[in-house]
N, C-alpha and C positions, 0 to 999 in steps of 0.2 A: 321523516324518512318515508319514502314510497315503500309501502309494505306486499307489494304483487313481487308475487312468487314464483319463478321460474327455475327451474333447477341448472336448467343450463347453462344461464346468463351469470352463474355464483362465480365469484374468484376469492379461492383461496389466499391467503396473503399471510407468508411466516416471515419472519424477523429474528436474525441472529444476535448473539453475544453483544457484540459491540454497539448494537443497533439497541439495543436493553442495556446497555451502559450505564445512563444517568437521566434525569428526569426530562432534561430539555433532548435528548435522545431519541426519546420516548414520545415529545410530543411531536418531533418531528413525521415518529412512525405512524403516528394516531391522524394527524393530516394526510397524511397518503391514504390512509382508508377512509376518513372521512371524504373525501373530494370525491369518492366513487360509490355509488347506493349500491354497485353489484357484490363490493369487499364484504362479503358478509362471516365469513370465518377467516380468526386470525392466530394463528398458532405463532407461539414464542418462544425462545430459548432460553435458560438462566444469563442473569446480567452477568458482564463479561469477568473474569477471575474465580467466580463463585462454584462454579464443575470442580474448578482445581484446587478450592480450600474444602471442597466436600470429599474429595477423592481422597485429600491428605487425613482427613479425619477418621478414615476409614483402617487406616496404617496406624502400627507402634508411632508415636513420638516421645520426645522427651514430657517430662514433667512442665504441666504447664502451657504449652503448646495449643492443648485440645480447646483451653478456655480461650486464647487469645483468638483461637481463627472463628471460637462461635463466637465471641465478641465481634469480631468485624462485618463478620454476617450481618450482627441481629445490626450493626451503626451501618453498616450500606443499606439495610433495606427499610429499616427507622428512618432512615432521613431522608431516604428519598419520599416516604410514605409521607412525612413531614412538610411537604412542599409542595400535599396535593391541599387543592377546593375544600376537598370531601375527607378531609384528615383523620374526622374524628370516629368515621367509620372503618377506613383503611388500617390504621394504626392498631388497632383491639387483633384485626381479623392475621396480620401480622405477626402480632405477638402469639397469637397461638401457634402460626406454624413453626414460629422458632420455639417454643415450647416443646412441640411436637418432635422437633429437630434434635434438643438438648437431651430428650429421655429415648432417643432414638439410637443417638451416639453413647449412651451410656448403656444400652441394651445391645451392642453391638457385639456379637460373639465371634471369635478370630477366626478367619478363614471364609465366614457365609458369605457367600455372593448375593444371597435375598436380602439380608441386614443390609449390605452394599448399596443393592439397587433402593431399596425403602432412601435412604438417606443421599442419596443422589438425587432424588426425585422432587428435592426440597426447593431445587436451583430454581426449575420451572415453574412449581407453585407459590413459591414467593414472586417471582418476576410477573407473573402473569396474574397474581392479586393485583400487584402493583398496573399492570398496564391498565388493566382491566378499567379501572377509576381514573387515567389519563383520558382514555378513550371516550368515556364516559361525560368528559368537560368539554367535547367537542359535539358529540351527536346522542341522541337519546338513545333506549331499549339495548344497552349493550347487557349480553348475559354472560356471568364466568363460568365453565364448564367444566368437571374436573373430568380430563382426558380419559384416567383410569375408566370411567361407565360407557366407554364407544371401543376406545381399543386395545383389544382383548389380544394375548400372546399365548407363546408355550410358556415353559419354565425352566428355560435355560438363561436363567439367571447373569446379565453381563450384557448379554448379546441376545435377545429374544426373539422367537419369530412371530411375525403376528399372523391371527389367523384371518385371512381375506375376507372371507363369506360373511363370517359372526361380525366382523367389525361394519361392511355394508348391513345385516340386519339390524346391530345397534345403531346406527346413525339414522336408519329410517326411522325408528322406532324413535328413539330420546333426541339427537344432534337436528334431524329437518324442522321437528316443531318448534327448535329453539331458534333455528335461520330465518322461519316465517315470521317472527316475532320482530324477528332483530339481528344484530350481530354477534357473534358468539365469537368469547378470547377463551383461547385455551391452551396446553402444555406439549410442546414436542419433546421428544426422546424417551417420554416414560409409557407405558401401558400397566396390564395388571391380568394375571393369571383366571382362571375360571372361578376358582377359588378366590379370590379378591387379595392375593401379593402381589405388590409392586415390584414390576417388574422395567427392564430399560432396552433402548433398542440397541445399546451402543454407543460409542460416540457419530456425533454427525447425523444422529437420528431424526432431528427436530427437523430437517428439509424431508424425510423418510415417512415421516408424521402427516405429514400438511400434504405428501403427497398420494397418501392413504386416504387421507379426510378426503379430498380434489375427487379419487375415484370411486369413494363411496355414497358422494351427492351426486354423483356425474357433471360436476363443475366444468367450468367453459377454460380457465385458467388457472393456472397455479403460478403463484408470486412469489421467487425467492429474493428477499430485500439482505444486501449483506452489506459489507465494508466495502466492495469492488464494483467498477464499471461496468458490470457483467464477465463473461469469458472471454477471455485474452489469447489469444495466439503462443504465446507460451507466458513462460513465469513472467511478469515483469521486473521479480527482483533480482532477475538472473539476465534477462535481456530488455533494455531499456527501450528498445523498438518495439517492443511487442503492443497491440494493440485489440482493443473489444472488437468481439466478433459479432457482427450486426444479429445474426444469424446462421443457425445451424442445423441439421438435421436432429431426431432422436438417435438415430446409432450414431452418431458421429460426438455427440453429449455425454452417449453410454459409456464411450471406449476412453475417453478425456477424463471422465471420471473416475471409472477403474484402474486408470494407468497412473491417477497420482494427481491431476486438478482436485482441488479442493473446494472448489466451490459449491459444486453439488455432491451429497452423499450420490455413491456406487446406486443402491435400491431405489431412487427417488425417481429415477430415469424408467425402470423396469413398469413402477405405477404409470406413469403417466402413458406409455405406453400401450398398456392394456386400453385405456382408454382415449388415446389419443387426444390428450390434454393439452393444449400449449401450454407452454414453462416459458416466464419469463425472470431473469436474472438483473436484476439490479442496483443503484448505489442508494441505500439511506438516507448519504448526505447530499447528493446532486441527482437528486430524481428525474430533475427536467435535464439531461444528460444523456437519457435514456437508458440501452444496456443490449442483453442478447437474448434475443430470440427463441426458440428449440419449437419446430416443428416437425411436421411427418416431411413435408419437401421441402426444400427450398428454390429460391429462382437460381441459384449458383451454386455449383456444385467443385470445387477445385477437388485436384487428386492431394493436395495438402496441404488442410485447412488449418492442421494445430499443431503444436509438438506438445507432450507430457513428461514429465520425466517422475521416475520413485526414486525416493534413497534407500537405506540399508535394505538392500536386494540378498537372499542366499540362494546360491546355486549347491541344489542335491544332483548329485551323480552317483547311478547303482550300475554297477557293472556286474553280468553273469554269464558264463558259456551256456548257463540254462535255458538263456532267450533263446539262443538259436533255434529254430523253426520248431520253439514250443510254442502253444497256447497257455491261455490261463495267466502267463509270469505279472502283464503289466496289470490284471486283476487284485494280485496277493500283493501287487506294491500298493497299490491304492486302497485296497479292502485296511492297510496297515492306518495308512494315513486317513483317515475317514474315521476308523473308528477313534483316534488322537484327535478327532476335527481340527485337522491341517487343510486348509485350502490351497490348490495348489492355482497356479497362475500358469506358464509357457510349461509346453512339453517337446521336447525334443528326443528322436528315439534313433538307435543303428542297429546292429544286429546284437550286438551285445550290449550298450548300454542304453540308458534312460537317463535324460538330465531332467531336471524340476528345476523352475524358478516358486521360492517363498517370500511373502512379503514379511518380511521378519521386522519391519519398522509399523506396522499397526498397532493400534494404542488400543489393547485390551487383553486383561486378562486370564481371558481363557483361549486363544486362539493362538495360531498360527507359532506356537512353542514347541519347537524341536528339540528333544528334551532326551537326555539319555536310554531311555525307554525305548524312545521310537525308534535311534538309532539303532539302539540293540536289536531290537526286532528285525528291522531292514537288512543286518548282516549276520543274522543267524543264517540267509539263503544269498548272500549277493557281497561283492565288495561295495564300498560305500564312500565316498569322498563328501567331503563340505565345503563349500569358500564363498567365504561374506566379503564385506566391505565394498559390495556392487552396486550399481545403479542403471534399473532401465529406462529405456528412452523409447515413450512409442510416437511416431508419426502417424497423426489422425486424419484421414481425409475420405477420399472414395474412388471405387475400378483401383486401388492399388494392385490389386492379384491382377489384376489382365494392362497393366498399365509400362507396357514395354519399356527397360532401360531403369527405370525409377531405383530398382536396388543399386546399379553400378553406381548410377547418380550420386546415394546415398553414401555408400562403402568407399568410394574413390575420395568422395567430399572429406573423411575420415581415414586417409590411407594409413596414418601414424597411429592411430589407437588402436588398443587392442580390444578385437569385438570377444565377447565369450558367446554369446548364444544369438542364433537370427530365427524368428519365427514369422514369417511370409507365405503367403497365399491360403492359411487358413481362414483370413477375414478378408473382407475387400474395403473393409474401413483402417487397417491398422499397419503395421511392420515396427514389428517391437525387436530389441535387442539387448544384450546385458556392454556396459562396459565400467570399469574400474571409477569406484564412487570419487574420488580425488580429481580426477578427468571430466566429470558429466555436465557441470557446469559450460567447462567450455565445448566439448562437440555440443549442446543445445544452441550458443551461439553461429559456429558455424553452418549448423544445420538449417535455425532460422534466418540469416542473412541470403544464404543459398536457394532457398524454398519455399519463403511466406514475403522477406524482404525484397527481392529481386521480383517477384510477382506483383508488388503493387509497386516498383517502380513502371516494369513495363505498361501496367493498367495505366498509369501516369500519362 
């Protein structure tokens, strides 16, 4: 390997779940970096299933249960350890972490979110022992890094924030001397407290990770490698037209993200950003297929370039004669929700009420739980209403706010459903909407046939 060192010629390169699947998985991943001397950091995710027998171990089960799911652990990542070159090193290093694992689960005290995170964090340091020595049968000086000494969080254990600055002075410090050397595999989703607890970023962190690391080398690219062709124009398991989107801007990546694409974590966008990183999205199994893009411009800019949809959406409604031409009211709703760290998403206000849109379908424990509490508080000053079972739809594009007609477009195309909430002209990337979750499936249909389909017929 060419050992000249450029910081800005580096590309990041993560690899998800299923792409850490199985051994021949793996070397397909390990080719894609090797074919490029700039791949020099490669952050990984735990192989695929293994988040969700960690999660479970974390919970009551029946008797019995806790040994079968560490049995399957320690025989998924034994055997794949098994079927490297260099076995007889992989194998020992292995077994400790499932050691590590076993007295981890048994030290597991009911309720801790830090016991949680410590034993979540296994997923990645098993997978990425394991790649680490895939890699390693393709190109020389590959080094394994344990993530925890670069990035550094708070202790809000579940869901952690990292902290910016410390994590750039860690990477100059320990991460660049390991990149000048060579390539460096290491763990997405996990970090680690001042104090040295494991801590996690969340689900979905490992793209969040890799795009931390990207801004803290000043990397020229960041790689997310998944199961997909890149970004699709909407779901494709919801509309079979839908297709990758060559290219996209960073707001337009941001808004796709937050609104329910699952391809990139929400956060990962925000990095790259600061540093205007390109991001590239693409498929593990057909690399040479290519995938999408995410720049600061693009050469094409349509007013609607995606649709997103979330499912189980809840809509908050507070009603008070208090609002009327007071200050302060929409302060003491929010000062409520904040300190619940309830994230709120669309706001819509009149003279008397406030609706909220919450993602009430997010996979995590401490978040986004509307909980008796909060209610109580909300209408100790306000009446209070709730209704689940929603789903919103945002169409992603650009100039939507100055892009005449585009609403009628929208709501006509839709005259039969019932819309609950429209939130317009606050972005000029977005017009998000709530409508009844049983329904959302098909208005994405219609919307996409209407406004991405009929557009590249006319390109036609």
């Amino acid at each position: 390997m060419c050992n000249t060192f450029m910081s800005e010629s580096i590309i990041v390169t993560k690899f998800g779940g299923t792409s850490m699947a199985n051994i021949p998985m793996m070397r397909k991943c390990a080719e894609i970096v090797a074919l490029h001397p700039g791949k020099r950091i490669v952050i990984v995710s735990a192989t695929s299933g293994t988040t969700n027998q960690l999660t479970s171990l974390c919970t009551p089960l029946p008797e019995g249960e806790k040994e079968r799911l560490l049995e399957e652990i320690k025989n998924r990542h034994l055997g794949m350890a098994a079927e490297l070159k260099n076995k007889d090193q992989v194998i020992p290093a292995i077994r400790n972490l499932l050691k590590e694992l076993k007295e981890a689960v048994e030290q597991l005290e009911s309720g801790s979110m830090a016991d949680r995170d410590l034993i979540l964090s296994f997923g990645e340091r098993l997978s990425s022992t394991v790649f680490a020595e895939v890699l390693n049968e393709l190109t020389s000086d590959v080094t394994w890094m344990d993530v925890r000494e670069v990035m550094l969080t708070d202790d809000f254990f579940g869901s952690a924030e990292p902290q910016i600055i410390e994590i750039a002075k860690r990477a100059k410090k320990q991460l660049i001397p390991m990149v000048k050397r060579g390539r460096v595999v290491s763990q997405g989703f996990i970090g680690s407290t001042i104090d040295g607890k494991t801590t996690t970023l969340g689900r979905g962190g490992s793209d969040y990770s890799a795009a931390l690391f990207a801004e803290a080398v000043g990397a020229a690219v960041l790689e997310i490698w998944t199961d997909v062709r890149g970004i699709y124009s909407t779901d494709p398991r919801i509309v079979k037209e839908a297709r990758p989107i060559a290219e996209m801007t960073f707001n337009e990546a941001a808004e796709l993200a937050i609104f329910g694409a699952k391809v990139l974590h929400p956060a990962t966008l925000k990095s790259a950003i600061r540093k205007k990183t390109e991001v590239f999205v693409g498929s593990t199994s057909e690399p040479e297929k290519g995938g999408t893009r995410i720049l600061e411009k693009t050469s094409e800019n349509p007013v609607i370039r995606a649709i997103s949809l979330r499912r189980k959406q809840t809509l908050l409604t507070i009603h008070s004669l208090d609002m009327l031409h007071r200050f302060g009211f929409l302060a003491r709703i929010f000062e409520i929700l904040a300190k619940h760290k309830i994230s709120v998403d669309l706001v819509t206000t009149s003279e008397v009420n406030v609706s909220l849109t919450l993602d009430t379908g997010i996979q995590s424990d401490n978040q986004h739980r509307l909980t008796p509490k909060v209610l109580e508080e909300l209408r100790s000053f306000s009446k209070v209403s709730v209704d689940r079972d929603l789903a919103l739809i945002a169409l992603v594009g650009n100039k939507l706010h100055t892009s005449s007609g585009i609403s009628g477009l929208v709501f006509g195309a839709l005259s039969d459903f019932n819309i609950r909430m429209i939130c317009h002209g606050a972005s000029s990337h977005n017009l998000c909407f709530l409508v009844d979750e049983d329904r959302v499936d098909e208005a994405v249909k219609i919307l996409h046939r209407k406004f991405i389909a009929e557009d590249r017929k006319n390109e036609r």
